[in-house]
BABAVO-427975 format. One record per atom (N, C-alpha, C): x, y, z. Coordinates in steps of 0.001 Angstrom, whole numbers, plus 500000, padded with zeros to 6 digits. Example, Ala and Ser with C-alpha at 12.3 -4.5 7.8 and 13.67 -1.06 7.14 Angstrom:
BEGIN
513190494310507800/512300495500507800/513200496700507800/512850497750507080/513670498940507140/512900500030507870/
This chain:
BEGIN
964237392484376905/964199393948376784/963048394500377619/963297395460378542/962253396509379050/962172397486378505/960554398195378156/960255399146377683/960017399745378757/960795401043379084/959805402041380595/959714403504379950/958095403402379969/957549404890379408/956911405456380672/957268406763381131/957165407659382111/955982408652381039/955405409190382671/953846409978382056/954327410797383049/954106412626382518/954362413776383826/952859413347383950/952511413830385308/951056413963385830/950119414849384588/949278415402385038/948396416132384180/948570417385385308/948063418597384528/947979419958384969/947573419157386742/948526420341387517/948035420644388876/947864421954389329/947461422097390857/946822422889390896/947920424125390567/949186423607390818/950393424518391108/950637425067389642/950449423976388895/950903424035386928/949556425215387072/948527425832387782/947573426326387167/947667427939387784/948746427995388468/949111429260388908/948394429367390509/948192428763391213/947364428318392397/948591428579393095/947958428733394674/949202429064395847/949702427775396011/950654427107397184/950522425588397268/951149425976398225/950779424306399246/951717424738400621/952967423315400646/952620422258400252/952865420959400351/953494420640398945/954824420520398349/954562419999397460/953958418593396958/953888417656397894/953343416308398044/952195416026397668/951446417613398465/949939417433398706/949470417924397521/950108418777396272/949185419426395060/948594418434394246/947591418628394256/946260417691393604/946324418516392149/945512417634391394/945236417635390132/944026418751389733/944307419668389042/943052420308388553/941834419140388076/940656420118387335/939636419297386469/940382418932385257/940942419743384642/941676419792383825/942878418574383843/943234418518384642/944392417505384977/943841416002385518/942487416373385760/941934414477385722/941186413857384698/941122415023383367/940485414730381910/941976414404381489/943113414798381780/944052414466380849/944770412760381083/944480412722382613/944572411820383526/944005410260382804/942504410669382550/941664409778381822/942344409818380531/942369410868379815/942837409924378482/943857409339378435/945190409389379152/946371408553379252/946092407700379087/945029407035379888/944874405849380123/943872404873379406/942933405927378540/943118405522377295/944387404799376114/944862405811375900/946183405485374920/947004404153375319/946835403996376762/947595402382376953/946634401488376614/947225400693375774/946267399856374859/946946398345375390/947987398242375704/948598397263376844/948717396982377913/948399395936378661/948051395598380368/950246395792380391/949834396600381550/951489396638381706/952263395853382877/953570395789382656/954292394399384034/954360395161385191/954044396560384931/954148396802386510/954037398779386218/953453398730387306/952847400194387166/953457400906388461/955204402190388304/955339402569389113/954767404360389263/954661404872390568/953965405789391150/954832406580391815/954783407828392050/955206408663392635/954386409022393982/954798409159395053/954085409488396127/953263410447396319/953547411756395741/952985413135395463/951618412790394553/950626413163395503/949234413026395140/949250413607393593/949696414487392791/949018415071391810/949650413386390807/950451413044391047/951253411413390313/950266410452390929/949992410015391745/948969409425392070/947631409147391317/946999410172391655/945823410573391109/946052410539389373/946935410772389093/947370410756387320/947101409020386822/947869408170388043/947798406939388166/946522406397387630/945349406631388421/944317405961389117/943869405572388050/943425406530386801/942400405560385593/943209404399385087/944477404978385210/945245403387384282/945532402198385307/944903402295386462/944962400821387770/943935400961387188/942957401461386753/941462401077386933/941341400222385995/942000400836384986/941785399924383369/942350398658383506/943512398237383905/944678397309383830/944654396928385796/943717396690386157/944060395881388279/944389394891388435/944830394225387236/945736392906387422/946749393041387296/947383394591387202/948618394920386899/949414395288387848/950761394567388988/951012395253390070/951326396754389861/951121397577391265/951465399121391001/952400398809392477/953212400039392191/954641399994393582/954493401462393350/954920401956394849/954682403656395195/956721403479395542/957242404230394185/958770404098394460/958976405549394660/960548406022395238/960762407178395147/961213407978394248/960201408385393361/960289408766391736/959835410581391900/959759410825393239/958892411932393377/959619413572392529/959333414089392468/959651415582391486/960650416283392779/961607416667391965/962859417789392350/962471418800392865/962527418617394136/962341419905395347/963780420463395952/963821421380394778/965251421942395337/965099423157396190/963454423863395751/963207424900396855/962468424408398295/963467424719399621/962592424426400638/961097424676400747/960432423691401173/959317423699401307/958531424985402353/959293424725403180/958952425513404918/959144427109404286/960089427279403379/960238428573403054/959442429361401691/958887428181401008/957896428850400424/956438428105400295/956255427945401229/954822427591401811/954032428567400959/952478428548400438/951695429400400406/951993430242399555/952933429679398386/952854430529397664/952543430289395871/952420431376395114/952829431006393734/954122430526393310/953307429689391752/955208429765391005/955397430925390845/954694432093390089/955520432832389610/955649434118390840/954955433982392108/956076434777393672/957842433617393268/957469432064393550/959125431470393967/959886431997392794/959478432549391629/960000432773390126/961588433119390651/961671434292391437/962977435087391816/964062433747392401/963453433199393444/964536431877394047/964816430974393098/963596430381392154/963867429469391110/965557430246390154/965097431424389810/965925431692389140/967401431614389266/967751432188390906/968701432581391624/969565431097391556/968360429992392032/969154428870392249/969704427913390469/969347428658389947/969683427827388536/970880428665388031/970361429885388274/972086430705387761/973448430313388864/973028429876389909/974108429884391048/974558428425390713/973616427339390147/974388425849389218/975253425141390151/974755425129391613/975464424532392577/974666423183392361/975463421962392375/974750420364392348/974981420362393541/975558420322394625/975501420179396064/974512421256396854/973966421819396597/973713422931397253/972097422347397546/971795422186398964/970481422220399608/969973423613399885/968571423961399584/968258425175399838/967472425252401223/966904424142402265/966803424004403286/966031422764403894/965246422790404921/964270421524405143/963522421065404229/963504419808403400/962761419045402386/963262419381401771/964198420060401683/964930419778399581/965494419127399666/966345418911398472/967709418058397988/968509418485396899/970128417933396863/970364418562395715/970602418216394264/971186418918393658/971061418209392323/971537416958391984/972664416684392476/973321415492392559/972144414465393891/971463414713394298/970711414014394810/969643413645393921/968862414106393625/968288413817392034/968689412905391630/969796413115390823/970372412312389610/970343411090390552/970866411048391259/970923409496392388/969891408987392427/969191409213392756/967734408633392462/967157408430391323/967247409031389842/967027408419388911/967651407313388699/969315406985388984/970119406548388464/969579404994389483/969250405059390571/968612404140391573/967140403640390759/966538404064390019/965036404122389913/965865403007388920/966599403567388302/966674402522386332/967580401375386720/967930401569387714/969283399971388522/968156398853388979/967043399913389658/966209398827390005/965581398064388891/964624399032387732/963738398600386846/964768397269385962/966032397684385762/966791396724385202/967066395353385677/966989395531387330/966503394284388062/965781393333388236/964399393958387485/963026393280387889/963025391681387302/962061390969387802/962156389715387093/960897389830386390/961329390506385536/959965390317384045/960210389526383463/959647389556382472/959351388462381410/959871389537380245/960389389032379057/960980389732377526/960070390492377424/960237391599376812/959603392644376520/958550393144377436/959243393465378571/957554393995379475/958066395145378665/956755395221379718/956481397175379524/956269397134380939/956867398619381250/956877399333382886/956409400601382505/955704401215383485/954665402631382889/955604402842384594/955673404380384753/955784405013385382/955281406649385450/954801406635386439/953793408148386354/954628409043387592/954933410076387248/956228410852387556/956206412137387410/957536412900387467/957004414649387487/957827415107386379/957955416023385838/958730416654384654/960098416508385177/960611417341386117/962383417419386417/963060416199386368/962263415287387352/962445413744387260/962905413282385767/961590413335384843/961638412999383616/962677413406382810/963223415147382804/964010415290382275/965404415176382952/965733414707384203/966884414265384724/967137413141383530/966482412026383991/966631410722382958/967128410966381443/966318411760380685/966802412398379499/967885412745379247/968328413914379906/969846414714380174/970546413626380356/970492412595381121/971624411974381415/971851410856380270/970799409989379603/970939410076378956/971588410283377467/971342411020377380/971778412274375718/972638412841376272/973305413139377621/974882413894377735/975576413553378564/975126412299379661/975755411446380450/975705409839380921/975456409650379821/975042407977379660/975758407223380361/977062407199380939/978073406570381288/977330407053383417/976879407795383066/976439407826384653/975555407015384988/974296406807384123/973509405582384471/973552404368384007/974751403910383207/975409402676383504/976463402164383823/976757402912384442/977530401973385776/976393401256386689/977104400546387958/976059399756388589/976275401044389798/977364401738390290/977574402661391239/977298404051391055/976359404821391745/975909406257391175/977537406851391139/977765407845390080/979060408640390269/978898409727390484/978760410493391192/978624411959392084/979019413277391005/980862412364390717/981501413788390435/981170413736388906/980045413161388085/979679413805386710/979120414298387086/978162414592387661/977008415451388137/977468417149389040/978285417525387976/978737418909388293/977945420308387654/978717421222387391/977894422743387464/977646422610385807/978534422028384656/978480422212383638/976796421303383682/976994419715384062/975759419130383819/974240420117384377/974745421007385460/973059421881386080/972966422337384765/973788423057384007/973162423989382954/972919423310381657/973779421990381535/973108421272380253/971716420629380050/971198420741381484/970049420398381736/969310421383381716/969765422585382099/968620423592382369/968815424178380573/969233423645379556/969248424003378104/968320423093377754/968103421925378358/967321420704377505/965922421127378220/966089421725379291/964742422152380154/963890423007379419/964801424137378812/964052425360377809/964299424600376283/964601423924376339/964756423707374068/963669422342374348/963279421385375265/962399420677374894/961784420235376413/960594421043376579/960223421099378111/959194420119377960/958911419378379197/957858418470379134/956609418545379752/955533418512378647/954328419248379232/953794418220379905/952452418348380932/951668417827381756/951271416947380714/950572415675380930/950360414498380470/950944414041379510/952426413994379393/953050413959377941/953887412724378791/954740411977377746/955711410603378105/956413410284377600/957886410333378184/958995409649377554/959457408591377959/960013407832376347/960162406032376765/961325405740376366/962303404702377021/963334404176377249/963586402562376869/964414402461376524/964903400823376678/965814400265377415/965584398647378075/967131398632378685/967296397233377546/968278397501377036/968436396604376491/969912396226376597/970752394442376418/971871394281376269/973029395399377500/972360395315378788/972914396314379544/972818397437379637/972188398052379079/972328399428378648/971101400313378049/970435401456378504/969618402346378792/969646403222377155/968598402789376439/968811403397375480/967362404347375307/967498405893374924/966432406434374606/965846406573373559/964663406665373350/963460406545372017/964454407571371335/964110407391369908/965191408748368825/964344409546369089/963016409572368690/962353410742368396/962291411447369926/962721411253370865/962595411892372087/964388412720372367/965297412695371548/966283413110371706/966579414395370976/966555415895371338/966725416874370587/968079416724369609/968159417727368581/969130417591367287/970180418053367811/971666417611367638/972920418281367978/973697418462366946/
């Protein structure tokens, strides 16, 4: 059995109402490298493998728990946070200036729909989670590791959603495209507002007997 518990970063500069130009490049507040540190507190276990997100504010979230645990391999996978708004087009700005596009593009619930250079779409997402948990199921651990992964909220709650309303998508061994339609954008964007995931917070998974099972207490009531 693998245990894989995912950590969102801690407050960034962007979570702090700050302009941003890069999403890659948003660094961690002060605030977000005290929360950083205590994570890494709370792991009280050397873990089988420590994965990373490329985007510095995941990074930097990383660093106290390599510090604690450096006998522990770390891998920089592509776990990075859902950039569905082009980058080039909102350079330099606030969340709550992109507030209007964010919105536009969640009511419009297109899974194919790229909004320009550096995005991707929704169904691109899900592919990549669904790639992230094919791999972790691969690994040659040993019974009961534990896998820590430090990651971004959308990410996190892709995994969830699918999950709790499309389980059959992340086990298969082949990503399937056509679940990942307009009904799934909005069942997600319900699990997004009824149980949102704050900065240094973590949800954990099992693979067990084939199959991707989520913590109870991490599954809202139906």
């Amino acid at each position: 059995m693998i245990t894989l518990t995912l950590f969102r970063h801690g407050q960034s500069a962007a979570n702090a109402g700050q302009a941003t130009a890069d999403p890659a490049a948003i660094p961690l507040t002060e605030l977000g490298h005290a929360q950083a540190a205590a994570l890494a507190l709370q792991i009280t276990e050397e873990p089988a493998l420590i994965i990373c997100s490329p985007f510095l504010r995941a990074l930097q979230s990383a660093e106290p728990t390599r510090q604690r645990y450096p006998q522990a391999p770390c891998q920089i996978w592509p776990v990075q946070e859902f950039t569905y708004l082009s980058p080039e087009r909102c350079a330099h700005t606030t969340a709550a200036e992109r507030r209007p596009r964010v919105t536009a593009y969640w009511q419009e619930a297109n899974p194919e729909a790229i909004d320009g250079p550096g995005a991707e779409s929704f169904r691109q997402l899900l592919a990549r989670v669904h790639h992230c948990l094919q791999r972790i199921a691969s690994l040659p651990v040993t019974a009961n590791a534990r896998v820590l992964l430090f990651g971004h909220g959308q990410f996190m709650q892709a995994l969830r959603w699918g999950l709790i309303d499309c389980p059959e998508l992340f086990h298969s061994e082949a990503f399937r495209p056509e679940l990942v339609d307009r009904q799934a954008m909005l069942t997600f964007q319900e699990l997004e507002h009824s149980m949102p995931i704050a900065n240094a917070t973590a949800l954990s998974c099992r693979y067990r007997e084939g199959q991707w099972l989520l913590q109870p207490e991490q599954s809202p009531a139906r």
